[in-house]
C-alpha positions in Angstrom: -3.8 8.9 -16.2 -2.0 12.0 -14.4 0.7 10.9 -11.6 3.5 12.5 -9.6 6.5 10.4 -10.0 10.0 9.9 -9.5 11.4 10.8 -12.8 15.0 9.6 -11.9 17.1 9.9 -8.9 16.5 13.2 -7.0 14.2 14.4 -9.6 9.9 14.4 -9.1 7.0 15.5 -11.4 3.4 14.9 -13.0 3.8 12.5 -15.7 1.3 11.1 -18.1 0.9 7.4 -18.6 -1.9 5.2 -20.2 -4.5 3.9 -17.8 -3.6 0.4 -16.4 -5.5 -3.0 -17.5 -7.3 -5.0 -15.5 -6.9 -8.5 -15.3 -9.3 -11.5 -14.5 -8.9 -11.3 -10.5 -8.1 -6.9 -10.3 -9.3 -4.0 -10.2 -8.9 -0.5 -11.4 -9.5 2.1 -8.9 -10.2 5.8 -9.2 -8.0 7.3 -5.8 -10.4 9.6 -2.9 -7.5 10.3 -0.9 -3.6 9.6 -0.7 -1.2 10.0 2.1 2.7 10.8 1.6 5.2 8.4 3.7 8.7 8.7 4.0 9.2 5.7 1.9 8.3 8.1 -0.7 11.4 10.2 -0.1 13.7 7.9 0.3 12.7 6.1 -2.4 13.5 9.8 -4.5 16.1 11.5 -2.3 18.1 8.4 -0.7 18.0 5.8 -3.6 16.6 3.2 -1.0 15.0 1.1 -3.9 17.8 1.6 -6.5 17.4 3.5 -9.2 13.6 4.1 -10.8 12.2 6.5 -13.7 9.0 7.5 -14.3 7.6 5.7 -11.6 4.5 7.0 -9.5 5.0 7.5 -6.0 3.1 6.4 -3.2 1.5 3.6 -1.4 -0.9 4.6 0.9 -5.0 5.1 -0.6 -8.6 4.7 -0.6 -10.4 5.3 -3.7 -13.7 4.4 -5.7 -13.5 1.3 -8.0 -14.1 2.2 -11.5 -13.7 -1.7 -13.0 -13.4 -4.9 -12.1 -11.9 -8.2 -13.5 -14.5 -11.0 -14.1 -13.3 -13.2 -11.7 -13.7 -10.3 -8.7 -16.5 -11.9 -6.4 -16.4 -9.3 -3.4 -16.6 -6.1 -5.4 -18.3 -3.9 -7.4 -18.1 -0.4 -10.0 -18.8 1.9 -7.3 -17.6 0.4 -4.0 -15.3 2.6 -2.3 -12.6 1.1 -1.0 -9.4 1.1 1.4 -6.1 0.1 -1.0 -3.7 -1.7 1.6 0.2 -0.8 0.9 1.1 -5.0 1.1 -0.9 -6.2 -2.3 0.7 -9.9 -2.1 -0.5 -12.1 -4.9 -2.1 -14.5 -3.2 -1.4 -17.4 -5.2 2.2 -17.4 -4.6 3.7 -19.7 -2.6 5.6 -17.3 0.6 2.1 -15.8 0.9 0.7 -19.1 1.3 3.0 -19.8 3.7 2.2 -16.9 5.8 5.2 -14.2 4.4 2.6 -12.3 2.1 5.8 -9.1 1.4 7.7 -11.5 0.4 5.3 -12.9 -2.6 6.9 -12.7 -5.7 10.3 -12.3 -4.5 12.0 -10.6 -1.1 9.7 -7.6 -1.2 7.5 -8.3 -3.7 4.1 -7.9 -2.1 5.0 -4.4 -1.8 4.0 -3.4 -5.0 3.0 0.3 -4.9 6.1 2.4 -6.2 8.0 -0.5 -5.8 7.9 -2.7 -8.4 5.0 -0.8 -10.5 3.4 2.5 -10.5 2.1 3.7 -7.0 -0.8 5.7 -6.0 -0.1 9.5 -6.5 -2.5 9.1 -9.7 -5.8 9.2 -10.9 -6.0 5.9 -11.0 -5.1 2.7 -10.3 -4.3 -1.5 -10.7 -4.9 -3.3 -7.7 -4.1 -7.0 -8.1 -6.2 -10.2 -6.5 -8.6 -7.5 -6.3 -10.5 -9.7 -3.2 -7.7 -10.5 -1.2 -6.2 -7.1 -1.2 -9.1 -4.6 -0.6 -12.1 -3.7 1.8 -14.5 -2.0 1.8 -14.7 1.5 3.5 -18.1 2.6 4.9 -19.6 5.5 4.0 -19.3 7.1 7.3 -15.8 6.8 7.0 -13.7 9.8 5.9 -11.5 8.4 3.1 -8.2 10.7 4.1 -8.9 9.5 7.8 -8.6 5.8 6.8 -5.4 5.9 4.9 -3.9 6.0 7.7 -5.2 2.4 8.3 -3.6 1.5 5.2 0.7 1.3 6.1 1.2 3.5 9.3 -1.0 1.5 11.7 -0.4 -2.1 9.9 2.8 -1.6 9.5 3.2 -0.5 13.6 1.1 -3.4 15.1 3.0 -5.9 12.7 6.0 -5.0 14.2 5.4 -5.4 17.7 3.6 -8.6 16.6 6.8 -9.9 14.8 9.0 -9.1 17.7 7.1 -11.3 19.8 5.7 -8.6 22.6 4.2 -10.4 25.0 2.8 -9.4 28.7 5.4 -8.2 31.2 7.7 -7.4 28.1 9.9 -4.3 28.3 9.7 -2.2 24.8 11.8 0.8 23.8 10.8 2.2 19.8 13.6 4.5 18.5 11.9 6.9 16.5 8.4 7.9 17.6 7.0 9.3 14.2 3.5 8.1 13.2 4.7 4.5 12.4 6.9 4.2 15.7 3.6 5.5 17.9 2.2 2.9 16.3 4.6 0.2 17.1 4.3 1.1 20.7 0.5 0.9 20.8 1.0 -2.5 19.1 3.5 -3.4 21.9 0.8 -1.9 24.6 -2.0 -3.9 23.0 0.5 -7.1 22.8 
């Protein structure tokens, strides 16, 4: 497979790698559509995740599954799907327990350019395939629902995990895509 990566700090390029293998419970996915986040460049430009080479960037994806592990019960070759940037695995205990980015260790449920390759490639492993997909619809343009796979999550989850309740007064510093977010989540809250 093709993927743009960080090659080491402050350095970015296409890189070749083997195609990943799939597992009993995953699923390797071929990628429709991929969004950039700033993650990505401070990940590269800031060193925010200590020091990585040859990783693939990105997080953020819908895509077209190309194989499936024979334990998957919910999908299907062919299924197109939305690739969530939290991919806990779902046997661990903290998920269990409700704290599904902390599975695996503080952080660890973000996988994607984190602690394996991300989604700026052709394709890609998704573990516990059915716990950490869904299905997109057809009618549903794959670049439009990226967004629904960090920027609006991670927004809502916020005001969720600040406890917003009615009558609450809510200032968000920083009103990018995932801040806007954050205050919809607090509006909705």
């Amino acid at each position: 497979m093709k993927g743009f990566a960080m090659l080491g700090p402050n350095k970015t390029g296409f890189i070749e790698k083997e195609d990943p293998k799939v597992g009993s419970r995953d699923a390797l996915v071929r990628l429709l559509a991929v969004a950039p986040c700033t993650s990505d460049i401070h990940t590269v430009f800031e060193d925010a995740l200590g020091p990585r080479e040859n990783m693939i960037l990105g997080h953020e994806a819908c895509g077209e599954i190309v194989e499936v592990g024979s334990e998957v019960k919910d999908f299907k070759v062919g299924d197109r799907v939305l690739i969530p940037a939290i991919t806990p695995n779902w046997s661990d205990v903290y998920s269990q327990a409700g704290y599904a980015t902390d599975s695996d260790g503080m952080l660890g449920g973000w996988k994607f350019s984190n602690i394996k390759d991300g989604v700026f490639s052709t394709r890609i492993h998704v573990n516990d395939a059915d716990g950490n997909l869904a299905l997109l619809p057809k009618k549903i343009d794959p670049a439009e629902a990226c967004m629904l796979s960090d920027m609006i999550p991670t927004g809502l989850h916020a005001s969720k995990m600040a406890g917003v309740t009615f009558g609450d007064a809510v200032a968000v510093i920083g009103i990018g895509p995932v801040g806007l977010m954050a205050l919809r989540g607090a509006v909705l809250h």
